[in-house]
C-alpha positions, -999 to +999 in steps of 0.1 A: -080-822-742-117-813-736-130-790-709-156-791-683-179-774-701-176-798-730-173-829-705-207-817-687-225-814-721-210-849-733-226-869-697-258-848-706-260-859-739-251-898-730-280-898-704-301-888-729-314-860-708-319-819-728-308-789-715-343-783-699-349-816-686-311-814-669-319-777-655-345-791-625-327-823-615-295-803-603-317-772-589-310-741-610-343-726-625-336-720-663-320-740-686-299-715-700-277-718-671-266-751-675-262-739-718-237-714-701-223-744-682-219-759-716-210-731-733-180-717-716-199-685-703-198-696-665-189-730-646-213-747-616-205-741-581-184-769-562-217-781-546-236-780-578-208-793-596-211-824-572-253-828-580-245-823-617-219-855-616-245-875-591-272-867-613-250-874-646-237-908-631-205-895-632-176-875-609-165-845-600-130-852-608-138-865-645-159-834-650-133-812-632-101-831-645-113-859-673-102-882-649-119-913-649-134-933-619-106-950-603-083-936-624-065-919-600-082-915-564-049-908-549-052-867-561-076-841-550-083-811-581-080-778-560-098-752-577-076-712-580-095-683-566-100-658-590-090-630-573-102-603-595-134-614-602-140-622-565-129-584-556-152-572-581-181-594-563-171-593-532-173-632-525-149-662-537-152-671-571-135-705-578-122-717-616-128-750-627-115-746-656-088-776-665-061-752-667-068-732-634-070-768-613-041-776-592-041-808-582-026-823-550-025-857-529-052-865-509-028-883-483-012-847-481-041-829-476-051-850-450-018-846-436-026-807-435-056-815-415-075-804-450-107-813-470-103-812-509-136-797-511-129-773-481-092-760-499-087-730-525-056-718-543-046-682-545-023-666-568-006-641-547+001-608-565+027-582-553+061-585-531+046-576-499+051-611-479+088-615-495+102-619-461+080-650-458+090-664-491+052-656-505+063-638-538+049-624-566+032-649-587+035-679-557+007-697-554-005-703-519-034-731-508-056-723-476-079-742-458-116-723-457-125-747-426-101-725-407-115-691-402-111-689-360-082-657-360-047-669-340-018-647-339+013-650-361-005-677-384-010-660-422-040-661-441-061-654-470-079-622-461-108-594-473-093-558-469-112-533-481-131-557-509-100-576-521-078-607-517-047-605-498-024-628-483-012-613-447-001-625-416-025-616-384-011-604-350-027-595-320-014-560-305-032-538-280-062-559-280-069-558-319-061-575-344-038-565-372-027-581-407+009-578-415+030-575-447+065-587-447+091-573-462+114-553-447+131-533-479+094-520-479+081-515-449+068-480-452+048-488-477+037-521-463+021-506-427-004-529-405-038-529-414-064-524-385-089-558-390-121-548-371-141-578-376-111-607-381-137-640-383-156-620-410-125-613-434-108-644-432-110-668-459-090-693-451-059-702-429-030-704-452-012-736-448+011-742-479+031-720-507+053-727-541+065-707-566+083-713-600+122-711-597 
């Protein structure tokens, strides 16, 4: 199965277009970042991703997913956070690598009052939301158009420069993200969110995990 990085260099090349000549007509400066597109060494952006398949004549779910127009329109590819990375940056990082792509159904999302292009996947890490059936390794989607803070809803939050699923409550007129699991709780205690709207990712709307 090929990847997006080989799929991106294949449209390229049946264009006709080089590396160089490609570079300008998607926006990015130098050429050698669409060789590191093609390369493996780094993937485009979700919006660049979607100038790259306009400008290619193509789409962003055959470059994401080698799915071909019309294929199937009835799934949405869902790109997983990578959490590490994004600590280490301090912003989201998204993989579009084929075998980091969830996909899901668009009628769903729609369902869940959520955009394909506006939804991430997280790989939750740790037994702190056990309570809640988030568990180690569950993978949980969350909608990034939903960022205004309400009480006892759980989201995809920054705390202290990393990813971490929590639940938010409002208590004494601040707001505080939660842990659950109550076999833990001393080591689990509520974290005092100064700025809520400015360490929320996402609202959290939907978890699975591996039985």
């Amino acid at each position: 199965m090929s990847s997006i990085h080989e799929r991106i260099k294949a449209a390229r090349l049946a264009k006709g277009l080089s590396m160089e000549a490609l570079a300008p007509l998607v926006g990015v400066k130098a050429y050698q970042t669409v060789q590191q597109w093609e390369n493996g060494s780094t993937a485009p952006s979700r919006k660049r991703l979607e100038r790259v398949a306009n400008v290619l004549g193509t789409t962003v779910e055959y470059l994401l997913q080698g799915i071909e127009p019309g294929q199937d329109g009835a799934h949405a590819p869902i790109p997983l956070v990578d959490a590490k990375t994004s600590a280490g940056k301090g912003e989201l990082v998204v993989s579009y690598d084929t075998d980091k792509v969830l996909m899901f159904r668009r009628d769903w999302l729609a369902k869940n009052d959520a955009k394909p292009d506006q939804t991430v996947a997280f790989e939750v890490r740790g037994d702190s939301m056990t309570d809640l059936h988030i568990v180690d390794g569950a993978v949980v989607l969350a909608n990034r158009r939903k960022t205004e803070p309400r009480s006892k809803r759980v989201y995809v939050l920054w705390i202290d420069g990393e990813l971490f699923v929590k639940e938010l409550v409002r208590r004494e007129d601040a707001w505080w993200a939660r842990s659950h699991n109550a076999a833990k709780a001393k080591a689990y205690p509520d974290i005092l969110i100064d700025d809520p709207a400015a360490r929320i990712v996402g609202r959290a709307f939907w978890c699975g995990f591996g039985l």
